[in-house]
C-alpha positions as CSV (number, residue, x, y, z in Angstrom):
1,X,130.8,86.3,72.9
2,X,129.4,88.9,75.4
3,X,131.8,89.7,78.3
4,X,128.5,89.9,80.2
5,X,127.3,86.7,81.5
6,X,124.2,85.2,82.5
7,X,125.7,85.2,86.4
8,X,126.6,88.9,86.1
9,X,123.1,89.7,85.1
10,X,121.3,87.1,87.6
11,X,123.4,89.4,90.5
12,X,122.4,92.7,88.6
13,X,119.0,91.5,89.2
14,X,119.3,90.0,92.6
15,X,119.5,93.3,93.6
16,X,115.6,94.1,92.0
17,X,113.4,93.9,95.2
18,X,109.3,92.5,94.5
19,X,107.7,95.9,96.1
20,X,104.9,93.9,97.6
21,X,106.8,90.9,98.6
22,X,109.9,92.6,99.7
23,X,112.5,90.1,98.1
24,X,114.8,89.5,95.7
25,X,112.7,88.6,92.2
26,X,115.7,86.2,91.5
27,X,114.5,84.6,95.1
28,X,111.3,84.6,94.0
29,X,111.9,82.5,90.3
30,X,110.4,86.0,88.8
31,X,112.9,85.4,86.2
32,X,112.4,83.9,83.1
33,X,115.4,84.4,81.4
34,X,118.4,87.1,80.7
35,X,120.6,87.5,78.1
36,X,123.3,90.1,76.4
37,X,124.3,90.3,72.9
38,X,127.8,91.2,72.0
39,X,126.9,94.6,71.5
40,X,126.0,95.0,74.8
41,X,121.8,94.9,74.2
42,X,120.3,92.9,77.3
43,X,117.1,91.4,77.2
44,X,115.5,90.1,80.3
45,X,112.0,88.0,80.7
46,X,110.7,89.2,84.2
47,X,107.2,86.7,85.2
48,X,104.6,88.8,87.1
49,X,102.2,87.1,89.9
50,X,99.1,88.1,87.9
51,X,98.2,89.8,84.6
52,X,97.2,92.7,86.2
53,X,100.0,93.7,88.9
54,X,99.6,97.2,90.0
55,X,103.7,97.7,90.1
56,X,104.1,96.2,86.7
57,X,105.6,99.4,85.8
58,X,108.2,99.3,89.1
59,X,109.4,95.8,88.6
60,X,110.2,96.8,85.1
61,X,112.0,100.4,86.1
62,X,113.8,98.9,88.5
63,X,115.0,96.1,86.6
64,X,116.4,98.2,83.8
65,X,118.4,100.2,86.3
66,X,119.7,97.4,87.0
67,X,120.9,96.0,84.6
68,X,121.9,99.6,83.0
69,X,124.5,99.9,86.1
70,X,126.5,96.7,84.7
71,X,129.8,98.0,82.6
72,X,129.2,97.4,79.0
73,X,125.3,97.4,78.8
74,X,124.6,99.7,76.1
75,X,120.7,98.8,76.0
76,X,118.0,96.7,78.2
77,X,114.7,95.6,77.3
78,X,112.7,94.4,80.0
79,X,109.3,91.7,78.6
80,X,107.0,91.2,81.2
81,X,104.9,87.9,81.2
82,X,102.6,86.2,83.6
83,X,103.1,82.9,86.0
84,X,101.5,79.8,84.9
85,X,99.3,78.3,87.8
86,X,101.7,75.6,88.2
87,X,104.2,78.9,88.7
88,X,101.9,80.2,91.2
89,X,102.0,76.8,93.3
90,X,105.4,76.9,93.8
91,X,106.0,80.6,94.8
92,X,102.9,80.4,97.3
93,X,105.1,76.9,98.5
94,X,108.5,79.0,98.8
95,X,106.5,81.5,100.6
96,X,104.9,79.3,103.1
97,X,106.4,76.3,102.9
98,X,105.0,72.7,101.1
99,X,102.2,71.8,103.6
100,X,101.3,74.9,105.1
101,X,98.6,75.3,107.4
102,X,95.2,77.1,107.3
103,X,95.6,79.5,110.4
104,X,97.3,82.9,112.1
105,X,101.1,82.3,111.2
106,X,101.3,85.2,114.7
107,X,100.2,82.6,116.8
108,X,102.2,80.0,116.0
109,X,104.8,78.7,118.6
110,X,107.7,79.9,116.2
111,X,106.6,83.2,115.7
112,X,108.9,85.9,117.2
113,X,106.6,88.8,116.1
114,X,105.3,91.4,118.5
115,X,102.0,92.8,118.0
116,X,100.5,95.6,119.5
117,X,96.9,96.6,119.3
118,X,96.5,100.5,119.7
119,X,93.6,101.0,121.6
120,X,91.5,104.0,123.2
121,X,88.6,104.3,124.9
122,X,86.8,106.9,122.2
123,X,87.6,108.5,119.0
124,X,89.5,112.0,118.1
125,X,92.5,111.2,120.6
126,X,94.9,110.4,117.3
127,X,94.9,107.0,117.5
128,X,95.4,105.9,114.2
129,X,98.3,109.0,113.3
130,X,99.9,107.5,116.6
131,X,99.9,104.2,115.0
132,X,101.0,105.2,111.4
133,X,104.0,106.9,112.8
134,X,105.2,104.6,115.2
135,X,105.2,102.3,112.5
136,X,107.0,104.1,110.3
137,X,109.5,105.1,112.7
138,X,110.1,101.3,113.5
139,X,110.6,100.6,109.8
140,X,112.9,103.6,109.3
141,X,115.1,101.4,112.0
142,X,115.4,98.6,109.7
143,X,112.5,96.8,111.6
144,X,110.0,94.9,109.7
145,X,106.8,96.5,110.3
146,X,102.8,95.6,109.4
147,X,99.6,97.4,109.4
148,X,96.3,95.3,109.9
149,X,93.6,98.6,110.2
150,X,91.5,96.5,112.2
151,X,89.1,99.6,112.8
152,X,86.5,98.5,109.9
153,X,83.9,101.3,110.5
154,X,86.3,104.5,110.5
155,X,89.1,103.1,108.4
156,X,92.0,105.7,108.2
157,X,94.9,104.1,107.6
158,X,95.4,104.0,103.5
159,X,95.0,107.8,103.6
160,X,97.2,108.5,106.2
161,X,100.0,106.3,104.7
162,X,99.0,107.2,101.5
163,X,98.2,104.3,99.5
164,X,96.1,104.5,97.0
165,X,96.6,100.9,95.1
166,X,94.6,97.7,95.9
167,X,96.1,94.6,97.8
168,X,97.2,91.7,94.7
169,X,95.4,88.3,95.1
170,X,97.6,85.5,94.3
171,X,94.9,82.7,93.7
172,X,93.5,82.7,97.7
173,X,97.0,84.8,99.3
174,X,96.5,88.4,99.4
175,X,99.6,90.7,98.8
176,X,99.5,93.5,100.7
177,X,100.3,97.1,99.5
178,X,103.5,98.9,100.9
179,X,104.3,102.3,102.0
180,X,107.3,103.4,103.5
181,X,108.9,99.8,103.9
182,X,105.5,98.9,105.9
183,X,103.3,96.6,104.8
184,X,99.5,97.6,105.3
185,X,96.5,96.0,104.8
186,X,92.2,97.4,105.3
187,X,89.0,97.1,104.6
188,X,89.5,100.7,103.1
189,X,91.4,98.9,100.1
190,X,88.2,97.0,99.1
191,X,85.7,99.3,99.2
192,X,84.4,101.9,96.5
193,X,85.1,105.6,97.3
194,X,83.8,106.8,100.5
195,X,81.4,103.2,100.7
196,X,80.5,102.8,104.9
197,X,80.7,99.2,105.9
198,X,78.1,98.5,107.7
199,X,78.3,95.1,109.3
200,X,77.8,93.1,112.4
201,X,79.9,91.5,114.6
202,X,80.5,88.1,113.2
203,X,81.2,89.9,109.4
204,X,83.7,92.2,111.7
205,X,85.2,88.6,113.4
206,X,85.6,87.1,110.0
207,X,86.9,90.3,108.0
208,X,90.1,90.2,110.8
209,X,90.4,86.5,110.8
210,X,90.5,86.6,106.8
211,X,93.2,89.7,107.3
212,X,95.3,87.5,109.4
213,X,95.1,84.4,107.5
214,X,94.7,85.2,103.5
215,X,96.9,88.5,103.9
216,X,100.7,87.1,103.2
217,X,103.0,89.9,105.7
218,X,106.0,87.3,105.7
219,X,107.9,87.6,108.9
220,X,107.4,90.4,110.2
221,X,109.1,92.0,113.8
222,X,106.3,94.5,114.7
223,X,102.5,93.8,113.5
224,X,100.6,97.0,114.6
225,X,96.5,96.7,115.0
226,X,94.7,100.0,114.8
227,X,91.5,99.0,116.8
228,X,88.6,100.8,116.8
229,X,87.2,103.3,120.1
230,X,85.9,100.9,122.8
231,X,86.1,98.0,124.2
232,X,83.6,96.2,121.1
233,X,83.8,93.5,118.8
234,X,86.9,93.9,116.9
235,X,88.7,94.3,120.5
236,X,87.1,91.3,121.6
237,X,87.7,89.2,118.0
238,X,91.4,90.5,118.8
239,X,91.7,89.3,121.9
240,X,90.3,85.7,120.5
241,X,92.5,85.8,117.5
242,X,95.8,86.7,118.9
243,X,95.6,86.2,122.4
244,X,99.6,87.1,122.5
245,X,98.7,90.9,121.0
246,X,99.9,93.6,123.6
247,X,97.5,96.4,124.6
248,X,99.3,99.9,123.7
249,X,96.6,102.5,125.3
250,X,95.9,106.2,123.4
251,X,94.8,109.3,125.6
252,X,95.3,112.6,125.3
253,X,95.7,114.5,128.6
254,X,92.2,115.6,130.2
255,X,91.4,113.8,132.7
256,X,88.1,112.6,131.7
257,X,89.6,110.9,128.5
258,X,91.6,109.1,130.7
259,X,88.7,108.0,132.5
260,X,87.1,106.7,129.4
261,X,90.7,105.2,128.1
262,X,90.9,102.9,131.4
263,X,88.4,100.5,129.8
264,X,90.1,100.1,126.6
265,X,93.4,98.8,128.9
266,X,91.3,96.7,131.6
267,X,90.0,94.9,129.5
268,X,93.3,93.0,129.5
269,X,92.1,91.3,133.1
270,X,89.6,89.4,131.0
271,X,91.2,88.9,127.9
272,X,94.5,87.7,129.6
273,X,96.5,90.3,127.6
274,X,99.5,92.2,128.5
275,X,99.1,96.2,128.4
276,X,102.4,97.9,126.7
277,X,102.3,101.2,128.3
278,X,100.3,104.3,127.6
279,X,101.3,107.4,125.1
280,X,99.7,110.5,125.8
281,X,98.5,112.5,122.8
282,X,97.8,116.4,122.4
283,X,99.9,117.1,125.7
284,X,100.2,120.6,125.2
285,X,100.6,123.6,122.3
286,X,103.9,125.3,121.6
287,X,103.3,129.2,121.4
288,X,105.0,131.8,119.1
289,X,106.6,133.1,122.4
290,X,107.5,129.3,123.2
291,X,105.8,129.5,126.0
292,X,103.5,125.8,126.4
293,X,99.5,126.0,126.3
294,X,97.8,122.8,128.2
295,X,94.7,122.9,125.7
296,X,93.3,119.3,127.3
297,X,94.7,120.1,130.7
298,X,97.6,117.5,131.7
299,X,98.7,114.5,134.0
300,X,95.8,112.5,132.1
301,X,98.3,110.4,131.2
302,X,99.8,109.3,133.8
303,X,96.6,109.2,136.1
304,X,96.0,106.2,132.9
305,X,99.1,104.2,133.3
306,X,99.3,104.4,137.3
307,X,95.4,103.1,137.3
308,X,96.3,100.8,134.7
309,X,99.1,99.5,137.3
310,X,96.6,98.3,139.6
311,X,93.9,97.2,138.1
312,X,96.2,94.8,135.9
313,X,98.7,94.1,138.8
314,X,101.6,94.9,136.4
315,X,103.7,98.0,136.2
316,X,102.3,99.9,132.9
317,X,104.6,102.6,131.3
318,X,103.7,105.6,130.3
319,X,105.8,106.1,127.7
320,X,106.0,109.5,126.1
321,X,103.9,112.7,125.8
322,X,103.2,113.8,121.8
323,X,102.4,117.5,121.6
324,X,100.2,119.0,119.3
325,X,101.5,119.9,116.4
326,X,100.2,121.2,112.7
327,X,102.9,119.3,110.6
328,X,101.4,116.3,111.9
329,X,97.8,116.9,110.7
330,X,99.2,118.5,107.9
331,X,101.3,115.0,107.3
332,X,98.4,112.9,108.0
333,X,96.1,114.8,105.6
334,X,98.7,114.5,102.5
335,X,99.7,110.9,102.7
336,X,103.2,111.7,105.0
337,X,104.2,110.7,108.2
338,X,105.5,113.4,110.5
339,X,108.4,111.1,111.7
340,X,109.4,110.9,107.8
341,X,108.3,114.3,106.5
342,X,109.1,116.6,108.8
343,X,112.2,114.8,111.3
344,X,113.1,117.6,113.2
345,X,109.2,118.4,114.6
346,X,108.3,118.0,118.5
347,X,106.0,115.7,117.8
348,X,108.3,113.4,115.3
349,X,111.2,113.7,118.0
350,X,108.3,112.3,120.7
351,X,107.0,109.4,118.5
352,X,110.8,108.6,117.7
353,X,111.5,108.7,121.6
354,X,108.0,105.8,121.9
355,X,109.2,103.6,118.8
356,X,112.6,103.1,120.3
357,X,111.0,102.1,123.7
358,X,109.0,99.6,122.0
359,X,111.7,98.5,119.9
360,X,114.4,97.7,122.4
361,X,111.9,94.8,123.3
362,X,113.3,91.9,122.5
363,X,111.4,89.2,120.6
364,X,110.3,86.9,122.7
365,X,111.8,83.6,122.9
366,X,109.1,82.5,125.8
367,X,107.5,78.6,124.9
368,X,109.9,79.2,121.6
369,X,110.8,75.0,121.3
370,X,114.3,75.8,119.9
371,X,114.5,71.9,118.5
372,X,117.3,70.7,121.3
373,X,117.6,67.3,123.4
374,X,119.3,66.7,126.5
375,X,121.5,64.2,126.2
């Protein structure tokens, strides 16, 4: 008989993560079957959500690496076959549970994820490269971090992340794609080429709700919402849909974008949100001579948060100042986070210095029932 036994290869692939579900495959009942011979030859059945999975071709690398680590495998074939619907039933029930509900699994009274929704008050202040970052940045913490590109009409995020592949439907739950250890999801993904979206508001209300329902993130710490400029639809829907979400306010440092970025924070007062602070972008421009060039003027920023103080009657933050900086566009426009691709960059060092602020905050326990009696 083989010295290799069915245990030793169950743990060899207990080590394969599901790239869009982020766990084990063994976890998941992915595997069919897995066998060695006595000359070493391993042959493992692998069961894919759907016939058409776009990381087929992952699952199946990663499996035969493996396996190949495990002393005295000479050889590994890896078949690849598809659930049964019954299959399906029960992977959706160990993912959300026997009887689960219909509804935002953010809102529910066990959730300990925070969500921010990045907001600004009009477009160009680097909103969206902000968010992408500060995500990433989270996730390169160990965090576990989402994406919902809530801004439906200038949809950025797949590009800047770059993610190319489309989100896998399991019967009604929708995987979503993952880049960098966070999981994203957009309209972007379901759309042909450069399509527009033109909708109105209650397609907009029901494209979110449908992103926070269908869309399976699993338990996430951080859920990130890149809104769109303004104080419109989607920030309203927001406010309706996750009424716990945290305003994180954008501005760059003139002034008059401040002005305009006050809105975006106050509307907290009638949504009954919390603001999380401010981040000034585009502060200033290192020169050659390294000498500092204030191309948007400065103190925009904290003119925000201190206004944003008073008119919520709660100390706002403003948390850090990003300066301008090619790698970052340069990042953005290739598919690569600054805070990944280029580390040692002003601009990474200052969206570290933000994602650490944010993620010393604890999850909140607040209304948490934690299932004890008094006796």
């Amino acid at each position: 008989m083989s010295a290799l036994s069915e245990s030793s290869l169950l743990a060899a692939l207990a080590t394969v993560i599901d790239p869009e579900l982020r766990r084990p495959i063994t976890e998941l009942d992915m595997v069919e079957s897995v066998a060695a011979d006595d000359a070493g030859r391993v042959r493992a059945v692998v069961r894919l959500t759907i016939a058409g999975c776009p990381l087929r071709g992952t699952i199946s690398k990663d499996a035969t690496a493996a396996l190949m680590r495990l002393e005295g495998v000479t050889d590994v074939s890896v078949e690849l076959m598809v659930m049964t619907a019954e299959q399906r039933v029960a992977l959706k029930e160990r993912l959300k549970g026997t009887n689960p509900q219909r509804g935002i699994p953010f809102n529910d009274e066990s959730s300990l994820t925070r969500v921010y929704a990045v907001a600004s008050g009009k477009g160009g202040v680097g909103k969206s490269s902000v968010t992408v970052n500060l995500a990433c940045a989270l996730a390169a913490k160990g965090l576990r971090v989402g994406i919902v590109d809530a801004d439906v009409y200038g949809f950025s995020v797949p590009a800047l992340m770059g993610i190319t592949q489309a989100p896998t439907r399991v019967d009604e739950m929708i995987l979503p794609p993952v880049a960098y250890d966070v999981k994203v999801i957009s309209i972007g993904m379901f759309v042909t080429g450069n399509q527009p979206v033109a909708w109105r508001g209650p397609m907009l209300h029901r494209a979110l709700e449908q992103f926070l329902t269908d869309v399976y993130f699993g338990d996430l710490d951080v859920l990130f919402l890149d809104l769109p400029p303004g104080t419109g639809d989607v920030a309203i829907s927001v406010a309706q849909l996750l009424p716990k979400a945290e305003i994180l306010v954008i501005t760059t440092p003139q002034v008059a974008a401040a002005d305009v970025a006050e809105r975006a924070g106050a509307i907290a007062v009638q949504t009954g949100q919390k603001v999380a602070g401010v981040v000034e972008n585009m502060s200033f421009l290192t020169l050659p001579d390294g000498s500092t060039m204030e191309l948007f003027g400065s103190g925009g920023g904290q003119v925000l948060a201190s206004r944003l103080s008073q008119t919520v009657n709660a100390p706002v933050e403003l948390l850090g100042h990003i300066p301008i900086d090619v790698a970052l566009r340069e990042g953005g426009d290739i598919g690569a986070p600054i805070v990944l691709a280029n580390p040692e960059s002003p601009a990474a060092a200052a969206l570290r210095d933000i994602a650490d602020k944010l993620a010393v905050r604890p999850r909140g326990l607040a209304g948490l029932h934690l299932g004890v009696t008094p006796r």
